[in-house]
N, C-alpha and C positions, 0 to 999 in steps of 0.2 A: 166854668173851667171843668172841662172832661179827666178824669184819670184812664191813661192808658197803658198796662204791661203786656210786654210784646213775650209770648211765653216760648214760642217756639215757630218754625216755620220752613219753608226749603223751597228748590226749585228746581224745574226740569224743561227738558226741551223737546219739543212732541211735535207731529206733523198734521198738520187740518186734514180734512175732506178734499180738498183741493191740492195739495200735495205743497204749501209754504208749511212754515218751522212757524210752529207758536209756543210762546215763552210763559209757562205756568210758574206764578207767584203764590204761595200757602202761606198765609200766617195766621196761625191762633193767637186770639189774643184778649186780652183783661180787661172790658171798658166801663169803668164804674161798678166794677163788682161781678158785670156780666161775661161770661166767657164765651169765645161763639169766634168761627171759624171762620179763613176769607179766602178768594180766590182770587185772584187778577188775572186777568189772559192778554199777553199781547201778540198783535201779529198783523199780518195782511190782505186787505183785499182789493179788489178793483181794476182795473186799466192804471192808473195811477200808482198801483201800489200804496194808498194810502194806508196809516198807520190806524188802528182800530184797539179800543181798550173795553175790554167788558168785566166788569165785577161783578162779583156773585157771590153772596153772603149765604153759610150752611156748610155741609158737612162737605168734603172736597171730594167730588166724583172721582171715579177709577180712573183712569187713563184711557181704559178705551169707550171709556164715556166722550162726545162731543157735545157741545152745547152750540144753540145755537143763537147769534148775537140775535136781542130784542127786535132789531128793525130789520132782520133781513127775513126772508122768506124758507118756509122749510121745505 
């Protein structure tokens, strides 16, 4: 059994490289004592439009920072 306090957190709405809307999730948060920051990104890519989620644990880049999901190419 994990203890988790969720201490603070927010979100925004930002535009990829590609020009879709992607949905930035922050939460810091308490887990076992440790505290440590999180990211969620969702958004789109592909012919399909498929839905893509990348999490990234650390201090939360600027905004005009872009990341770039693990499997795709830079």
């Amino acid at each position: 059994m994990h203890t988790v306090k969720v201490i603070g957190g927010g979100t925004e709405l930002d535009e990829g490289r590609d020009g879709k809307k992607l949905l930035r999730i922050r939460i810091t948060a308490e887990v076992d004592g440790v505290r440590s920051e999180y990211t969620i990104t969702y958004g789109r890519r592909g012919a399909d439009n498929a839905t893509v989620v990348t999490p990234r644990r650390g201090p939360a880049p600027p905004t005009a920072e872009r990341q770039t999901p693990r499997d795709s190419q830079p």
